[in-house]
OpenMM code with the backbone's topology and positions (N, CA, C; nanometers):
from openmm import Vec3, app, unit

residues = "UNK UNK UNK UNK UNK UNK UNK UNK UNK UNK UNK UNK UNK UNK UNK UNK UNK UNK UNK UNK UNK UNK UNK UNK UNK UNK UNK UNK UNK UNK UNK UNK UNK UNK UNK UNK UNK UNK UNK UNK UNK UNK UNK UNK UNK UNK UNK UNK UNK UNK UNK UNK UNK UNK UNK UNK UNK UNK UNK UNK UNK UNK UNK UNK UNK UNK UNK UNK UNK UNK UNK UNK UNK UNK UNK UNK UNK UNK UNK UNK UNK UNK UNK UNK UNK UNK UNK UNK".split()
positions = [
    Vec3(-4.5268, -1.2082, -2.8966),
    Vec3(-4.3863, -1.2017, -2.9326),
    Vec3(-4.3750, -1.2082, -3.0851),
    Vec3(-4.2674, -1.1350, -3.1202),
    Vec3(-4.2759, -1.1708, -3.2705),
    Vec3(-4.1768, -1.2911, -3.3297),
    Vec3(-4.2175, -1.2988, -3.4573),
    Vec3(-4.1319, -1.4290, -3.4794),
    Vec3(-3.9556, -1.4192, -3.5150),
    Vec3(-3.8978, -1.2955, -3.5325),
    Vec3(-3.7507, -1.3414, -3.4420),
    Vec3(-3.7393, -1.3269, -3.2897),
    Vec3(-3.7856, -1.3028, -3.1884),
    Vec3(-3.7832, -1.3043, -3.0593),
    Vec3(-3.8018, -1.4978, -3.0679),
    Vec3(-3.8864, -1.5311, -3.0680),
    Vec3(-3.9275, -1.6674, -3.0537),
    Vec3(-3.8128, -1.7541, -3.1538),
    Vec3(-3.7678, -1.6988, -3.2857),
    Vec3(-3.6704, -1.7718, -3.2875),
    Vec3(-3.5170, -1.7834, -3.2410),
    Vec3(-3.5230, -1.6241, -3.1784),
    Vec3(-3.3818, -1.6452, -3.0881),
    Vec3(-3.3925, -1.7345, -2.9404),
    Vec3(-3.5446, -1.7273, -2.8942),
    Vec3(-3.5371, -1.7957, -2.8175),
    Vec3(-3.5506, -1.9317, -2.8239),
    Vec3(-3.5807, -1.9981, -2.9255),
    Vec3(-3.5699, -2.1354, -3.0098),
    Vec3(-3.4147, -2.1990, -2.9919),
    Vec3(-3.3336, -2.0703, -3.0404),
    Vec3(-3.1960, -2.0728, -3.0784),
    Vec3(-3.1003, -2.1064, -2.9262),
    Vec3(-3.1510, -1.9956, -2.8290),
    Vec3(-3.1391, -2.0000, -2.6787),
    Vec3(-3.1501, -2.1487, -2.6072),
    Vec3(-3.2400, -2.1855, -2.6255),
    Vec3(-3.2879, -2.3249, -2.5540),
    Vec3(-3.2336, -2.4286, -2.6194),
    Vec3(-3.1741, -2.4360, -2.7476),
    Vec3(-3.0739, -2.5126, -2.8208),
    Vec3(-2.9704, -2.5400, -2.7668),
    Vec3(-2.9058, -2.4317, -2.8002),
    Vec3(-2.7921, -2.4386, -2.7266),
    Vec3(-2.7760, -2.3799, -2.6020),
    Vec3(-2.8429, -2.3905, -2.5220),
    Vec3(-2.8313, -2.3509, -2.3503),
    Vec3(-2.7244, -2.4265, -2.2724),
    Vec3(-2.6905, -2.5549, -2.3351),
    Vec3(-2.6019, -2.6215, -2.2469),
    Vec3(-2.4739, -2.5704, -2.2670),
    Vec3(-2.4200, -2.5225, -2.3935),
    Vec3(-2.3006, -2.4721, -2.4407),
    Vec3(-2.3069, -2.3378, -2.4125),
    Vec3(-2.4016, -2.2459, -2.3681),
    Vec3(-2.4164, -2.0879, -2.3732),
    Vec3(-2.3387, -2.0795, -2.2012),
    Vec3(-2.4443, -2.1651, -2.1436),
    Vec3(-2.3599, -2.1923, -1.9915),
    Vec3(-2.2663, -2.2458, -1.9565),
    Vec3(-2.1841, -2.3421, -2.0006),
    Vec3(-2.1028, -2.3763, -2.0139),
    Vec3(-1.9625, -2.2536, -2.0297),
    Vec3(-2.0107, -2.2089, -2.1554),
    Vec3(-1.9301, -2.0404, -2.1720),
    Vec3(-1.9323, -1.9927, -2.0754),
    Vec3(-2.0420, -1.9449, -2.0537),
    Vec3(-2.0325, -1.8620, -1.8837),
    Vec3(-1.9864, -1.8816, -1.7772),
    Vec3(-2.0176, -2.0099, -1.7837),
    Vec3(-1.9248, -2.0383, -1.6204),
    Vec3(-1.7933, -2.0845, -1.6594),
    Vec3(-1.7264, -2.0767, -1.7367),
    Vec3(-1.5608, -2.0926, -1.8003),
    Vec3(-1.5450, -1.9266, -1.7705),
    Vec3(-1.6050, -1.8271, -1.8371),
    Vec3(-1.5959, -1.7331, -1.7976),
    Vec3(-1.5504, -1.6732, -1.6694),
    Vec3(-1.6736, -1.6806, -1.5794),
    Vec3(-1.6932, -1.6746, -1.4603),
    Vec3(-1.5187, -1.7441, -1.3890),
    Vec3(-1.5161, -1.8470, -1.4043),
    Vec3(-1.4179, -1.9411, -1.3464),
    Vec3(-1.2638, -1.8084, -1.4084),
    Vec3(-1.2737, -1.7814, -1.5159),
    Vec3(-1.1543, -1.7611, -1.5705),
    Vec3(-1.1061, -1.6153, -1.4887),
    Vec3(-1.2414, -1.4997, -1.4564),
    Vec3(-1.2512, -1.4107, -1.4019),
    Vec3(-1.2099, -1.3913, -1.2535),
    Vec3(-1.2742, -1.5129, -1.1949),
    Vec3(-1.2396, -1.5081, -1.0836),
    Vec3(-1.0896, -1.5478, -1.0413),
    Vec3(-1.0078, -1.6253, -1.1001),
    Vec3(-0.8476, -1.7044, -1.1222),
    Vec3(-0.7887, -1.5312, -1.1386),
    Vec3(-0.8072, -1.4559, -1.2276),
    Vec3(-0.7724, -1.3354, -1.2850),
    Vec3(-0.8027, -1.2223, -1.1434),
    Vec3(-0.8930, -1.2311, -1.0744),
    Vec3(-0.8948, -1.1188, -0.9855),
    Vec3(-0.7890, -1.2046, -0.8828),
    Vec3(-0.7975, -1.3198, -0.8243),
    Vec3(-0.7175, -1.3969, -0.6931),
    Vec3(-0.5692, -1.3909, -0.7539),
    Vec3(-0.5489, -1.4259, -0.8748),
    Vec3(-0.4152, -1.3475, -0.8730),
    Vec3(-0.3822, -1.2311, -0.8670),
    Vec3(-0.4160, -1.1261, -0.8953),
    Vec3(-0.4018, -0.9820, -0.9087),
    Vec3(-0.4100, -0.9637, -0.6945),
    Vec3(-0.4753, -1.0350, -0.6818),
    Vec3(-0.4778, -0.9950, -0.5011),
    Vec3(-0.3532, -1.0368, -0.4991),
    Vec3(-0.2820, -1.1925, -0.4586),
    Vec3(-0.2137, -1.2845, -0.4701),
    Vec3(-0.1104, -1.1407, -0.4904),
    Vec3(-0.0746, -1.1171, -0.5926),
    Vec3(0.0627, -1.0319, -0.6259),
    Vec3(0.0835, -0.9347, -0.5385),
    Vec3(-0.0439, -0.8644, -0.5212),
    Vec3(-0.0514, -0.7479, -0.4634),
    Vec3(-0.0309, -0.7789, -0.2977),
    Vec3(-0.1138, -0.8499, -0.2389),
    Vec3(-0.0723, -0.8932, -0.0872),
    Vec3(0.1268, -0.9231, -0.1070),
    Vec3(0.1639, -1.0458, -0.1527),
    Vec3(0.3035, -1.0592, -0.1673),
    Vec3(0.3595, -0.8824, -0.2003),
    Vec3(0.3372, -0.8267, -0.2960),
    Vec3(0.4424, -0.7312, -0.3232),
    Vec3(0.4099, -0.6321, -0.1542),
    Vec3(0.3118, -0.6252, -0.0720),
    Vec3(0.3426, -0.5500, -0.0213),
    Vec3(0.4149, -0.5971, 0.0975),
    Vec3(0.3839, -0.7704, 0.1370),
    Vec3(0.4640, -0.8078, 0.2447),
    Vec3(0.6237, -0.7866, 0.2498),
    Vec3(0.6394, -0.7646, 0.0757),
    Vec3(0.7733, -0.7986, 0.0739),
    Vec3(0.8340, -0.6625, 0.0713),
    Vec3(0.7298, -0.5744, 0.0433),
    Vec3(0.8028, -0.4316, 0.1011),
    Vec3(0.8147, -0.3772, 0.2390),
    Vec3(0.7302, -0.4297, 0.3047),
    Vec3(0.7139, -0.4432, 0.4490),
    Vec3(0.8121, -0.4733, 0.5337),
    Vec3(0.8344, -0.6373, 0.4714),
    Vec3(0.9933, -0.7075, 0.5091),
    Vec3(1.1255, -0.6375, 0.4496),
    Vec3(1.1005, -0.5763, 0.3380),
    Vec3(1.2604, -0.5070, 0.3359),
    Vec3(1.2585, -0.3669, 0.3849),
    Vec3(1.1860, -0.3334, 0.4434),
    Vec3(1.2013, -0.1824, 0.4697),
    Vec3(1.2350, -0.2215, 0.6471),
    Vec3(1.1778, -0.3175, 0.6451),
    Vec3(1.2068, -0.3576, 0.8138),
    Vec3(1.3893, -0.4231, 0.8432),
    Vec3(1.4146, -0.4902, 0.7203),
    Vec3(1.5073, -0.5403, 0.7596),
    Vec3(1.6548, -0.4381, 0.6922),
    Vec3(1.6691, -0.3653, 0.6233),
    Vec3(1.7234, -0.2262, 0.5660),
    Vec3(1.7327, -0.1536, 0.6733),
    Vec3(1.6165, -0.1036, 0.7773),
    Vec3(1.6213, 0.0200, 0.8228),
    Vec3(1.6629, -0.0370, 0.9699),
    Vec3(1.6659, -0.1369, 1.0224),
    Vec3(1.7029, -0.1646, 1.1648),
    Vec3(1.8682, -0.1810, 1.1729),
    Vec3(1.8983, -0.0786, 1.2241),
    Vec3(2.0597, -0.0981, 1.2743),
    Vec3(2.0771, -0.1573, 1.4202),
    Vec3(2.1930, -0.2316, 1.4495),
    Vec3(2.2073, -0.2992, 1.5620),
    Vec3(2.2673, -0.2200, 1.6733),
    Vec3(2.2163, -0.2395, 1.7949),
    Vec3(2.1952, -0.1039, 1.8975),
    Vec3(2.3378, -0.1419, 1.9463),
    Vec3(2.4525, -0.2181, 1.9430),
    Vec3(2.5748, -0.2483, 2.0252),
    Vec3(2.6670, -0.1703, 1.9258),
    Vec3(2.6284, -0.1215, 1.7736),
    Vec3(2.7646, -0.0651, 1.7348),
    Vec3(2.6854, 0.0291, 1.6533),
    Vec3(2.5866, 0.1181, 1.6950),
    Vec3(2.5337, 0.2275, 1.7273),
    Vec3(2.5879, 0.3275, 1.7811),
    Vec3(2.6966, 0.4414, 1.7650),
    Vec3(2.7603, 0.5356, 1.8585),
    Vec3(2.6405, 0.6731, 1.8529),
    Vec3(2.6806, 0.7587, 1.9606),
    Vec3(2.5928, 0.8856, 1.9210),
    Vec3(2.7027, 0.9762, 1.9663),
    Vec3(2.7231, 1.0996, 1.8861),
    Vec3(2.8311, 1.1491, 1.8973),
    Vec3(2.7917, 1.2527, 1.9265),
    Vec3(2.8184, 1.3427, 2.0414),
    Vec3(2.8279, 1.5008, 2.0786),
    Vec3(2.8345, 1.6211, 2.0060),
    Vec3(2.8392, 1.7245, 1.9661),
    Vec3(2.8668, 1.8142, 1.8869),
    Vec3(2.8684, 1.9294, 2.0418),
    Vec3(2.9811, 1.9555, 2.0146),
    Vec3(3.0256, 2.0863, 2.1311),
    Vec3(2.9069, 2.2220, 2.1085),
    Vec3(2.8954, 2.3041, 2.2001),
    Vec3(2.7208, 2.4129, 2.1140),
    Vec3(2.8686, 2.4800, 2.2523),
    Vec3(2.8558, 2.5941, 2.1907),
    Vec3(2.9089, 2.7281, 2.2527),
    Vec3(2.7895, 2.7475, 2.2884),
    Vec3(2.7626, 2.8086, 2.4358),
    Vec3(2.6463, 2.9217, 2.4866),
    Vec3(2.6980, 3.0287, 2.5164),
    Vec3(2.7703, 3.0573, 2.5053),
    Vec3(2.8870, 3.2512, 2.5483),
    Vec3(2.7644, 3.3530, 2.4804),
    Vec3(2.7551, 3.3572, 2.3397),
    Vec3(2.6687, 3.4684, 2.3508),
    Vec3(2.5219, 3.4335, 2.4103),
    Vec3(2.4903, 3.3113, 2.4295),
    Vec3(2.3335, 3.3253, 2.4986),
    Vec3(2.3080, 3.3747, 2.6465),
    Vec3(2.4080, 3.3002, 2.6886),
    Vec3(2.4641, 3.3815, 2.8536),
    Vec3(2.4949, 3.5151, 2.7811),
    Vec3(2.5749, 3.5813, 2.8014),
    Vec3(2.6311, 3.7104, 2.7329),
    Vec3(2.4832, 3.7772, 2.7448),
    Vec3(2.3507, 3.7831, 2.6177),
    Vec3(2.2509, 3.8130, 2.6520),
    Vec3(2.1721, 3.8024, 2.7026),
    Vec3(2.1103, 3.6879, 2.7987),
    Vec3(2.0386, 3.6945, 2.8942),
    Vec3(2.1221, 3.7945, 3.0303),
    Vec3(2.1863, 3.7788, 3.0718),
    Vec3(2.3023, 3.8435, 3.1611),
    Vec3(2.2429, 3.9738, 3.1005),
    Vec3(2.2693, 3.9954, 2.9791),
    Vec3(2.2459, 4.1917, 2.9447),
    Vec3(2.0501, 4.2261, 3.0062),
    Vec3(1.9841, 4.1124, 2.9504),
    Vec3(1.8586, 4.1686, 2.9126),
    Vec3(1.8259, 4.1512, 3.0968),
    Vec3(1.8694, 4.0873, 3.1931),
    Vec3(1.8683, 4.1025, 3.3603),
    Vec3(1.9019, 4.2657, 3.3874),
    Vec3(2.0317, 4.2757, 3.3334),
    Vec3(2.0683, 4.3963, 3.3854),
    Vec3(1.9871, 4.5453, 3.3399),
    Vec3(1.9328, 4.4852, 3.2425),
    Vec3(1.8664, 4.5834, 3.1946),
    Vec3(1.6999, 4.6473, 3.2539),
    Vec3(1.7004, 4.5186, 3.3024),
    Vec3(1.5273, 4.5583, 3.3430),
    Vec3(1.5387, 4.5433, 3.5255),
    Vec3(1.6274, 4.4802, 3.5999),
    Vec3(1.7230, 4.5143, 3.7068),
    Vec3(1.7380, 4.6510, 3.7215),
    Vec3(1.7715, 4.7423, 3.6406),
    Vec3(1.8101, 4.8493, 3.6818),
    Vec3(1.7060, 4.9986, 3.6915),
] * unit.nanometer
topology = app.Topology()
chain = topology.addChain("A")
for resn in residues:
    res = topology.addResidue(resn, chain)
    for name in ("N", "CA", "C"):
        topology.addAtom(name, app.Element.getBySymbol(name[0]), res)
């Protein structure tokens, strides 16, 4: 090894208690930083979940469904023609 390798590793073993120390503050700080980012993300979607559920459900007793009248005159009218036609 040469002699800065051996003195960084001099330097290393010095302060090893404070190098790790860093790291696992690190580590600790990283992991707080991803569990919230879940944390938000689970909540924001329950809570879109819950308002799209509670927005979109209408109550089935004052619910009407209303008719729209459909003329069939010309569909009769042509089926009636296209019988007579191959009828004859």
């Amino acid at each position: 090894m040469s002699q800065k390798k051996v003195e960084q590793y001099k330097e290393y073993k010095k302060n090893k208690a404070k190098i790790l120390k860093k790291e696992k503050t690190m580590r600790r700080i990283e992991l707080g930083a991803v569990i919230l980012v879940c944390a938000a993300f689970i909540g924001w979607f329950g809570w879109s979940i819950y308002r799209t559920a509670t927005t979109g459900s209408t109550d089935a007793t004052t619910s009407t469904v209303s008719a729209a009248p459909i003329d069939l005159n010309a569909y009769i009218d042509y089926t009636q023609g296209l019988q007579s036609t191959y009828s004859s």
